[in-house]
C-alpha positions in Angstrom: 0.0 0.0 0.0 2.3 2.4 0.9 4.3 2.5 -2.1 1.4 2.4 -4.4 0.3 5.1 -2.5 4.0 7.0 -3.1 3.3 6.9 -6.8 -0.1 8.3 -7.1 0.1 10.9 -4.6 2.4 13.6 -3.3 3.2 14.4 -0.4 2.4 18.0 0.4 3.8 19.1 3.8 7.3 17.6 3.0 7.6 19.9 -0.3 7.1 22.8 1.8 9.3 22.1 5.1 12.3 20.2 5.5 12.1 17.5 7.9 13.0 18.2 11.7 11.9 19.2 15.1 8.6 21.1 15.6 6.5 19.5 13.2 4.4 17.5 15.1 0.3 17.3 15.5 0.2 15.4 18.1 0.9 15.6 22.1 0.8 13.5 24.4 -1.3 15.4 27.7 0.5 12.4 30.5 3.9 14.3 29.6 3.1 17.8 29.3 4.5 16.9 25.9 2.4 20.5 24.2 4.8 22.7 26.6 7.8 20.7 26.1 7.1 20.7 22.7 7.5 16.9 22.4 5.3 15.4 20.1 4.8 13.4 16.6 3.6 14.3 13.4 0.5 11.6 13.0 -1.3 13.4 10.5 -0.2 13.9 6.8 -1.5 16.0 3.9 -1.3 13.9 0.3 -2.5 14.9 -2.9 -2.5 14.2 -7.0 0.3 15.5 -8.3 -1.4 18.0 -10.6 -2.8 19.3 -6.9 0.3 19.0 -5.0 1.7 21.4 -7.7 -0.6 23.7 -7.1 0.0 23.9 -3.2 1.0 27.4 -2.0 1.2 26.4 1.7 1.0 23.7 4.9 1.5 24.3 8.2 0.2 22.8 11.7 -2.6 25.1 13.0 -1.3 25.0 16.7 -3.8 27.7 18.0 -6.3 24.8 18.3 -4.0 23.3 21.4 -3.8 26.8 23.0 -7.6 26.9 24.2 -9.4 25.9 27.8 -9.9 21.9 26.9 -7.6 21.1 23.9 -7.7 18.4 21.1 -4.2 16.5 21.8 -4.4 17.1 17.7 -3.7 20.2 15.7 -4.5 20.2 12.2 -2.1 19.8 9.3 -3.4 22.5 6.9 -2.5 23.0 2.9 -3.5 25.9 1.2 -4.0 25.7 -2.9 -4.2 27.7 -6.0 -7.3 27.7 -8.3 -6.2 26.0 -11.6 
């Protein structure tokens, strides 16, 4: 699966950042892993390749773990050009 999946889609996130520390959606609350920014990167943003190519950003929208009550997510979010 996953290298089928490799050769039909693209991988969006990577094109725009190069891989290292910071990235992550996910947190694990036990830890305090949020503050310690100690995390993992769970969620991934694919697309066609005609799409990918069309992506003008992705980021991790970490304002959604800064609130009263948190999702131990934040979303991975692309932004794209009309054709």
């Amino acid at each position: 699966m996953a290298a089928g999946r490799a050769s039909w889609f693209a991988r969006v996130y990577r094109r725009k950042h190069v891989p290292g520390p910071n990235q992550y959606t996910w947190w694990d609350y036990r830890g305090g892993g949020f503050a310690k920014n100690k995390g993992v990167r769970i969620d991934h943003l694919f697309a066609t390749a005609p799409l990918a190519a069309r992506s003008q950003g992705a980021w991790v929208n970490v304002d959604s773990r800064k609130g009263e009550n948190p999702s131990d997510h934040a979303a991975l979010v692309g932004t794209f050009s009309r054709a």
